[in-house]
C-alpha positions in Angstrom: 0.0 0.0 0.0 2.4 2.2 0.6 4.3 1.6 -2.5 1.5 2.3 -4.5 1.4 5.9 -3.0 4.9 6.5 -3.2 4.6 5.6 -6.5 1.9 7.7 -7.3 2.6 10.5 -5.7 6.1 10.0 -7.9 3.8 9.8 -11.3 1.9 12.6 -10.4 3.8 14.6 -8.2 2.9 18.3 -10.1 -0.6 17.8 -9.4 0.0 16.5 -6.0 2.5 19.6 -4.9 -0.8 21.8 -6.5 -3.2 20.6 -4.1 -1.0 20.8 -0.7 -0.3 24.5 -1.8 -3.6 24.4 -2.0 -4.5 23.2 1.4 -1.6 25.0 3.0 -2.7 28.3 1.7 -6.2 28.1 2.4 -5.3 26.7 6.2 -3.4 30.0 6.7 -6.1 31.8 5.1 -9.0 30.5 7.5 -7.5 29.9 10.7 -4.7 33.2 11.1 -5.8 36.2 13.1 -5.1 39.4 11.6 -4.6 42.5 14.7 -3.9 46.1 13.6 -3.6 48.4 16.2 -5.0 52.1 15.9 -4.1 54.8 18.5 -6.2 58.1 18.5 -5.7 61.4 20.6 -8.4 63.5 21.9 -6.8 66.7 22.3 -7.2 70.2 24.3 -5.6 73.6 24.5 -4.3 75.0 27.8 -6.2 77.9 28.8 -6.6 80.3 31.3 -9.7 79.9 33.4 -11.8 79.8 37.0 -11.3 77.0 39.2 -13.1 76.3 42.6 -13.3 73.6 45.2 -16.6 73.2 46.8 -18.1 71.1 49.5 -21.9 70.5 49.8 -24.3 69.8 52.5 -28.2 69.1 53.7 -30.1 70.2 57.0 -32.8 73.0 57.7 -33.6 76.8 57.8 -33.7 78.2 61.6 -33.9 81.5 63.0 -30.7 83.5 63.8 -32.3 83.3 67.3 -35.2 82.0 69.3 -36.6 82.7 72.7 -39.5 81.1 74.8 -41.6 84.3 76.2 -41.8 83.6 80.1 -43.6 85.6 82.7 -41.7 85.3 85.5 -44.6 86.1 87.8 -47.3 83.1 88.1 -51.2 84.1 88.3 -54.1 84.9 85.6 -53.2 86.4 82.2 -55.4 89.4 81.8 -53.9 91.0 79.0 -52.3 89.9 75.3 -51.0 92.1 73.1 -50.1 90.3 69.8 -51.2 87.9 67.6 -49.0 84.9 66.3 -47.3 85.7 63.2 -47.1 89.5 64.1 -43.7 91.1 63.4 -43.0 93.0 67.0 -40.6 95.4 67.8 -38.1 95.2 70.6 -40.3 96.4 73.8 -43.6 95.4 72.7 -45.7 94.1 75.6 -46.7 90.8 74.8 -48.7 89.7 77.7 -49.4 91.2 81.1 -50.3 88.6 84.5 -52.7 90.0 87.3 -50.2 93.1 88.8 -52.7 94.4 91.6 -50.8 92.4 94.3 -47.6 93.2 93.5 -48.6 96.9 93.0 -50.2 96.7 96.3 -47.4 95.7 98.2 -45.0 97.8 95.9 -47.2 100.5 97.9 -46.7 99.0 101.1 -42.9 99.2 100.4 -42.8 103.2 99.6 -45.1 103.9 102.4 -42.3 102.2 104.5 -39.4 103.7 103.1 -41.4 107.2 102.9 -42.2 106.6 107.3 -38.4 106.2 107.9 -37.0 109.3 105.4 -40.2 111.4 106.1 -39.2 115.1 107.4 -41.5 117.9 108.7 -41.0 118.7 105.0 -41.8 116.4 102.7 -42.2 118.1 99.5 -38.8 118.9 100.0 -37.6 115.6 100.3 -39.3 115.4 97.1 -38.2 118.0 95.5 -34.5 116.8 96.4 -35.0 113.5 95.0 -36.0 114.5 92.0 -33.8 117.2 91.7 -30.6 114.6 92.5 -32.2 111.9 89.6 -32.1 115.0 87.4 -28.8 115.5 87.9 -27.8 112.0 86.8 -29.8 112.0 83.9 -28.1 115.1 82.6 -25.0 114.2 83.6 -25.5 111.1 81.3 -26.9 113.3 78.2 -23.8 115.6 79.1 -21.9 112.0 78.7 -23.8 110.8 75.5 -23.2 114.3 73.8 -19.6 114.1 74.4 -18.9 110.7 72.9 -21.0 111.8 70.0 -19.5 114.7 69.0 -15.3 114.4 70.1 -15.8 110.8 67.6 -15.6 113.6 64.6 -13.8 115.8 66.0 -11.2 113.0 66.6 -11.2 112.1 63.2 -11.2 115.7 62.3 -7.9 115.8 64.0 -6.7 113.0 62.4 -7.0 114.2 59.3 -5.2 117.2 59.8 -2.0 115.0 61.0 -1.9 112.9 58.5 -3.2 114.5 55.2 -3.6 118.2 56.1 -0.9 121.1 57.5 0.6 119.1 59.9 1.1 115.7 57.6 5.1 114.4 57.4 5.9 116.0 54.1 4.3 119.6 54.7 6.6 120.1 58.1 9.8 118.7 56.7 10.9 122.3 55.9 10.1 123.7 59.1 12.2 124.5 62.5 12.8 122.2 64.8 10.5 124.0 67.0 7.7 123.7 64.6 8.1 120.0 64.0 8.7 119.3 68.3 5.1 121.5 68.2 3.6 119.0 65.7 5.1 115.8 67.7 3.8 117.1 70.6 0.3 117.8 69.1 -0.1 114.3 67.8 0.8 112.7 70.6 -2.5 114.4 72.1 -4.1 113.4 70.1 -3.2 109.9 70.2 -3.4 110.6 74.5 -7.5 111.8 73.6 -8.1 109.4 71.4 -7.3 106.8 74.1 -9.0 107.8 77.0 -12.7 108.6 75.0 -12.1 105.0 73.9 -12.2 103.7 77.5 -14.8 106.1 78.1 -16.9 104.8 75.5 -16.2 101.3 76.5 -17.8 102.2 80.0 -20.4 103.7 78.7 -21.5 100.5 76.2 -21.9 98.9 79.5 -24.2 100.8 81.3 -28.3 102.6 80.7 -30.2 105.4 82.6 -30.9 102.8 85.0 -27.4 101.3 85.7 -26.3 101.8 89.1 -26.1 105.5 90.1 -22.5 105.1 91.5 -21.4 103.2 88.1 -22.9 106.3 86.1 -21.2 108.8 88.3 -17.7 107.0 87.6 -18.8 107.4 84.3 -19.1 111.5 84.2 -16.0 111.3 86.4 -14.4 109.6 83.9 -15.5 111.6 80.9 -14.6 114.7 83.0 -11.3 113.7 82.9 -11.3 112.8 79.5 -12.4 116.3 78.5 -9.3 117.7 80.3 -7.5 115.3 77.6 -9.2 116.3 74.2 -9.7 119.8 75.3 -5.3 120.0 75.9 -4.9 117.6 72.3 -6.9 120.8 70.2 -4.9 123.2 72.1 -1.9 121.9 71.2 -2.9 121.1 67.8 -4.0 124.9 67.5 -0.5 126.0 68.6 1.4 123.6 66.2 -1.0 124.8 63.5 -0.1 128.4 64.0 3.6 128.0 64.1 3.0 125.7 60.8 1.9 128.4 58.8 3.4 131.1 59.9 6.3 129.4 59.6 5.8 128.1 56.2 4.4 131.2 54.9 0.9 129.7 54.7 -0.8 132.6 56.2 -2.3 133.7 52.6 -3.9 129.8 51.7 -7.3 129.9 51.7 -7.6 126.6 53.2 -6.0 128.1 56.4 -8.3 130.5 57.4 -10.6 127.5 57.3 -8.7 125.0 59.4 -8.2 127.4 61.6 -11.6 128.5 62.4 -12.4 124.5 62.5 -9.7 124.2 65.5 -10.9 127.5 67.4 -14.8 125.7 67.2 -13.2 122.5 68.4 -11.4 124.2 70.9 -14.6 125.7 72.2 -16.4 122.9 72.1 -13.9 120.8 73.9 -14.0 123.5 76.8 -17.8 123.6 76.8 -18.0 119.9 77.8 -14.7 120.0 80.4 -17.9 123.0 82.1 -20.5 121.1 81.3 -19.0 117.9 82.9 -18.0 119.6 86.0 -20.8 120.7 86.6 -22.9 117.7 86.5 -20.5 116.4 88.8 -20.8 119.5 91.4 -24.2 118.8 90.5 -24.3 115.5 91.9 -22.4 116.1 95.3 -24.2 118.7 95.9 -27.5 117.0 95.4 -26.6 114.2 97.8 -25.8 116.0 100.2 -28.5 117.9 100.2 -30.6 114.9 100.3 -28.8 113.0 102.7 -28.7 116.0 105.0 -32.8 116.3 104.4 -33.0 112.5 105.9 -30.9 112.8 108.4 -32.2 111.6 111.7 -33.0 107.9 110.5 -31.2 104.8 111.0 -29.1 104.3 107.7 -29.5 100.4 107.3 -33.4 101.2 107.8 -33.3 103.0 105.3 -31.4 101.2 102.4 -33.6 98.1 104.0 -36.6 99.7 102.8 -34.8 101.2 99.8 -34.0 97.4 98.8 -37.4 96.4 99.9 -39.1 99.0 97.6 -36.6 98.0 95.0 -37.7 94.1 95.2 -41.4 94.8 95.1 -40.7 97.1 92.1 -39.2 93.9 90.6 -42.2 92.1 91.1 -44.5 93.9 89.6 -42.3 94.3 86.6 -42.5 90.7 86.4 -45.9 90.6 85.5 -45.4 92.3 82.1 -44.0 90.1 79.2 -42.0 92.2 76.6 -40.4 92.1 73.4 -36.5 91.3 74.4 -35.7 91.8 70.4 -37.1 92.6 67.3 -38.7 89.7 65.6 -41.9 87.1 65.2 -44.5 85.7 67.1 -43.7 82.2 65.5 -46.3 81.0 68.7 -48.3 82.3 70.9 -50.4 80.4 73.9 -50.9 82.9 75.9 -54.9 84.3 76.4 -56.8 86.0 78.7 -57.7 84.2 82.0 -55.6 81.8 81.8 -53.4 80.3 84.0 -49.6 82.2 82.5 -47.6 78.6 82.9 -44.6 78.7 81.8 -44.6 79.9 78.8 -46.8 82.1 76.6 -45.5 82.1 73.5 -41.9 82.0 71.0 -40.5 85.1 69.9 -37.8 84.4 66.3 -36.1 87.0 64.7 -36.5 87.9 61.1 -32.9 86.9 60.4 -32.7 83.6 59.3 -29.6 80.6 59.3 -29.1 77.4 57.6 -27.7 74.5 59.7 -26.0 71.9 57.9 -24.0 69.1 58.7 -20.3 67.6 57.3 -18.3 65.5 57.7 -14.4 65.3 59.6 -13.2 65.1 55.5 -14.8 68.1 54.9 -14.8 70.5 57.9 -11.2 70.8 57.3 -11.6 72.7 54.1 -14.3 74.9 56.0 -13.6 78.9 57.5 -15.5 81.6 58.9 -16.5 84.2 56.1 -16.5 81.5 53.0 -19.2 82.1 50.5 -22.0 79.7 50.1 -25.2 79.4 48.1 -28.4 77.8 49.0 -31.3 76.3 47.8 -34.6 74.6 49.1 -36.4 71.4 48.3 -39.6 73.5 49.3 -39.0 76.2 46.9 -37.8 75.7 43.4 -35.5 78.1 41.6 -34.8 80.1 44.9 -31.3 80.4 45.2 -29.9 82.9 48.3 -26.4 83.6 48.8 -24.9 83.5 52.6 -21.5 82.8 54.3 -20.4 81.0 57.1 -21.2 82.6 60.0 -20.2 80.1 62.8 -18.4 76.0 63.0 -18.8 73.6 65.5 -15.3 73.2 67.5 -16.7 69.5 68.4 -18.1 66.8 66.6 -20.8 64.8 67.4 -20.6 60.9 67.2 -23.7 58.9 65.8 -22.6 55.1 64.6 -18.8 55.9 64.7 -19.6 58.3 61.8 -18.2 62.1 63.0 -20.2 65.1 62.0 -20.0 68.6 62.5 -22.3 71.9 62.4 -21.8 74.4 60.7 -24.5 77.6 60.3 -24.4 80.1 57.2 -26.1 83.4 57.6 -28.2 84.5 54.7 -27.1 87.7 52.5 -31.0 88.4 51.9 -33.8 87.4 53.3 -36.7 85.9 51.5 -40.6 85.4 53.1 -40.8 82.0 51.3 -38.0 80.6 53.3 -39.7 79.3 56.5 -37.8 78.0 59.6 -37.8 73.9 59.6 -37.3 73.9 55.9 -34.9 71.5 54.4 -31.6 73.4 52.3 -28.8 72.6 50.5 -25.7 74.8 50.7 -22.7 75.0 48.6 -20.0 76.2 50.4 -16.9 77.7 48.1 -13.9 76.4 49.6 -11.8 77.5 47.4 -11.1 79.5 44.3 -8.6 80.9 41.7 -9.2 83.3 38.5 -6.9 83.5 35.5 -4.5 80.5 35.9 -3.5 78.1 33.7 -6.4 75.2 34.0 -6.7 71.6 32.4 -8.9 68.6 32.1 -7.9 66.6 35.9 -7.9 63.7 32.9 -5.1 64.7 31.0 -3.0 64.2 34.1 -1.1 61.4 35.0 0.9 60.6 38.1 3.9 57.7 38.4 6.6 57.3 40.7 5.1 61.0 43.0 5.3 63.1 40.0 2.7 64.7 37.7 3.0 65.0 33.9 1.0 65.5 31.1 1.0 63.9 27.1 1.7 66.7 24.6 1.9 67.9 20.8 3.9 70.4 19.1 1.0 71.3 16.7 -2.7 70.3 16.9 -3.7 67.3 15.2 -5.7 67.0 12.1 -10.1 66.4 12.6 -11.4 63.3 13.4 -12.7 61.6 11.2 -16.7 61.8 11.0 -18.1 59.5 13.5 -14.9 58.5 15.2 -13.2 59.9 18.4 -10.2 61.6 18.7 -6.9 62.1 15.7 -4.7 59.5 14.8 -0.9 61.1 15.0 2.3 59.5 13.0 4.3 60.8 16.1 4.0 59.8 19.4 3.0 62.5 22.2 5.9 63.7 24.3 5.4 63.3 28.4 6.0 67.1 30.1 6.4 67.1 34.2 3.7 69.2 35.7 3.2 71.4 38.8 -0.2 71.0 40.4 -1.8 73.4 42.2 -5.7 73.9 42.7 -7.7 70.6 42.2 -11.2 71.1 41.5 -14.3 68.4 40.5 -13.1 68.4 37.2 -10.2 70.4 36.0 -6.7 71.3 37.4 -4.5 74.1 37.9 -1.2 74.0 36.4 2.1 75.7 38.3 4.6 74.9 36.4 5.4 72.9 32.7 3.1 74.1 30.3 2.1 77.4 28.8 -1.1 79.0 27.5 -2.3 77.8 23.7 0.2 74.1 24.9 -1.7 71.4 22.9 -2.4 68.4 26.0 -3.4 64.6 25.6 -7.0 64.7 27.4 -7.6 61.0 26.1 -6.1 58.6 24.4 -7.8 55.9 22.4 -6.8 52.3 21.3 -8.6 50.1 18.5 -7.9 46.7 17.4 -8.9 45.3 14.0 -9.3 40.9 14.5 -10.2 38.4 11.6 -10.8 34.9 12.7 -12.4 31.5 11.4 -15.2 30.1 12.3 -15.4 26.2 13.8 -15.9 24.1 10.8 -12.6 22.3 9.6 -11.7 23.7 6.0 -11.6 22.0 2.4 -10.1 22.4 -0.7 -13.3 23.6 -2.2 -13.6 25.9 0.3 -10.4 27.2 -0.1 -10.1 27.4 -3.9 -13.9 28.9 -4.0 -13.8 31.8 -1.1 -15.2 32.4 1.9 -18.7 30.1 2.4 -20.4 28.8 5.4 -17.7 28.8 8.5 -15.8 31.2 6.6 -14.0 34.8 8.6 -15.8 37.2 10.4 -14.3 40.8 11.4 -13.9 42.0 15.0 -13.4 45.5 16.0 -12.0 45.9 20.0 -11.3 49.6 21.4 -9.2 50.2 24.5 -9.6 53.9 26.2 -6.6 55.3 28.4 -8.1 58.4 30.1 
């Protein structure tokens, strides 16, 4: 048998070398797999742009402040002022409880007090009393008049020193004398300046119905202080003369002004050092005078009954509810003959506050005074603009997840916002104009260090329907400086330039051709491609 084939594959061995070229070629036809790779580029220019990191967060509209209205005298309600939903002003009486005891006994108390003071002259007395309480009072006018009007004339002063006739530059051609005139005036100035400043700061402190020895420390003090502004303008007024005699400024329009301005501050300045004093002579003299009316009864008695008056004053001044602050009766229980509890109603203020919560992450990146914007499920398109006003020091732990408040303080107010509402803010962390910026996916990072794909020149179009430009060179890799990072785009320090063409995605196709699962013949091969025959496979790989 096997001869036979030898020999016939001897006696026809053209035809036989035909058919396994045949059957090798059409082997290697079906069964190879053809793969042609394709790279495209999606490009972008470098530009110059915004950038801003944000962090967001959900919770609810409350009011800047909130307050429960409380009587603090018990008994029937007989009076109520408001309604709920009434916008109040600060003082409004809200509700009033049953007084008549309390006046009675507040009677009682000045009958008491009036027994142990009580002279064969009464209306005297009186007359003394009142005259002493008018004394305060207009020793504290005397006080509020002062502050009011040495604030300009302070900054008045100031000017003159350091833009007008006795600024630096003006009194570098002057004597020595003139310039040890100027030093000396500014430092009164500075000396004034000082001591109305702790004046004031008393004075924020206290009301017409402080303590009558805390108000006459406070016209003691201002007295003083009046001795201090009134020396700063007089020195001022001498350096000023010297000035422009000295200077040959005699003829300037502007100095006849200044200088009338100083000689009314001057007199001004030396009406309140009189007017002071004599509040304060004022005041002596009135308690002595009163004292010396009363004399005769035992002094602890008497500031007994003084306190005991005082108290029952108290108490009837607890029976009145009022206004502590402008705002809104968000409730209001209180009505007439009622028991007054413990509460009769809440009092909000107009100025509203979202609370939101975040999260350890993202406190970090939060600050006092950041800009925020805020919207409400409750009311669409409504957008208000706020900052943050004020940040929890201390989380609070809930499921070993760590949150913290933080409350932003609207810009506006707006009447469909209503306390209890849900919000989301917006809070810009972060933000940077007119740097270089790029796609945060046409960066890459290996080994610690930042670098971006890039072209000398941009690439031709796409083709229509396909993504990104196919390039005969390869991209070169450029070390990058980051700076900002935002949700989607990156700022660039250092490595590329405005108009730099930048790799934002790169795209990679493969072409495969491969047979199908029937065995080939001859037929098949010589003939083309018929059942079984190649199919064509596309694959795409993106790098980002």
């Amino acid at each position: 048998m096997i001869q036979k084939i030898k020999i016939f594959v001897l006696t026809h061995r053209i035809m036989v070398g035909a058919v396994v070229v045949v059957v090798a070629v059409g082997c290697y036809l079906l069964f190879k797999k053809t793969a042609v790779g394709v790279t495209r580029y999606v490009t972008s220019t470098v530009e110059k742009g915004s950038i801003t990191t944000i962090v967001t967060g959900t919770g609810q509209v409350e009011a800047s402040n909130t307050i429960d209205l409380k009587p603090k005298a018990t008994g029937d309600i007989v009076y109520v002022g408001v309604l709920a939903g009434q916008t109040v002003r600060k003082g409004t009486l809200i509700a009033s409880v049953d007084s008549r005891d309390a006046k009675a006994a507040l009677e009682s108390a000045k009958i008491s007090l009036a027994k142990l003071t009580r002279q064969p002259d009464t209306l005297t007395l009186l007359q003394k009393e009142n005259s002493l309480t008018k004394s305060y009072n207009d020793g504290w006018n005397t006080v509020s008049s002062y502050l009011n009007d040495t604030t300009l004339m302070l900054s008045n002063l100031e000017d003159i020193y350091s833009t007008g006739y006795l600024r630096n530059n003006n009194i570098s051609g002057s004597t020595q004398t003139g310039r040890n005139k100027v030093s000396l005036g500014e430092k009164s100035y500075y000396d004034a300046k000082s001591s109305i400043d702790k004046v004031n700061k008393l004075y924020k402190t206290l009301s017409r119905s402080s303590k009558l020895e805390d108000i006459n420390i406070l016209i003691n003090q201002a007295y003083d202080s009046s001795l201090v502004m009134s020396t700063a303008v007089k020195n001022t007024e001498s350096a000023f003369n010297y000035i422009v005699t000295d200077l040959s400024y005699e003829n300037s329009p502007d100095t006849t002004t200044t200088r009338s301005n100083i000689s009314s501050w001057l007199s001004d300045s030396n009406n309140f050092v009189d007017n002071l004093l004599l509040s304060i002579n004022s005041i002596k003299e009135g308690t002595i005078s009163l004292s010396d009316t009363i004399t005769g009864s035992d002094e602890l008695d008497i500031r007994s009954a003084q306190l005991s008056v005082q108290l029952k004053q108290d108490a009837v001044n607890d029976c009145y509810v009022y206004a502590p602050f402008d705002g809104i009766i968000a409730t209001l229980t209180a009505k007439v003959g009622q028991s007054s509890g413990t509460s009769v109603g809440t009092l909000i203020t107009k100025q509203k506050i979202a609370t939101i919560s975040l999260n350890e992450v993202d406190i970090a990146k939060v600050e006092l005074g950041q800009k925020a914007t805020l919207t409400f499920d409750a009311v669409d398109g409504l957008t208000i603009t706020g900052e943050v006003a004020e940040i929890d020091s201390v989380g609070t732990v809930s499921q070993g997840v760590v949150t913290y408040t933080v409350k932003i303080s609207f810009d506006t107010g707006d009447n469909l916002v209503k306390p209890g509402m849900s919000v989301s803010a917006t809070i810009i962390t972060d933000m940077k104009q007119d740097v270089l910026v790029v796609p945060s996916s046409a960066i890459k990072t290996q080994n610690g260090i930042s670098y971006v794909s890039t072209f000398a020149s941009p690439l031709a179009a796409s083709e229509t329907g396909m993504q990104g430009s196919i390039s005969l060179t390869q991209p070169e890799q450029v070390e990058v400086g980051v700076g900002l990072v935002g949700d989607t785009s990156t700022e660039i320090i250092s490595g590329l330039k405005e108009g730099n063409i930048i790799v934002t995605k790169t795209i990679t196709s493969t072409t495969t051709t491969k047979t199908g699962t029937q065995a080939p013949s001859i037929l098949n091969s010589v003939g083309g491609n018929r059942a079984g025959a190649s199919a064509g496979a596309m694959r795409a790989t993106f790098h980002d």
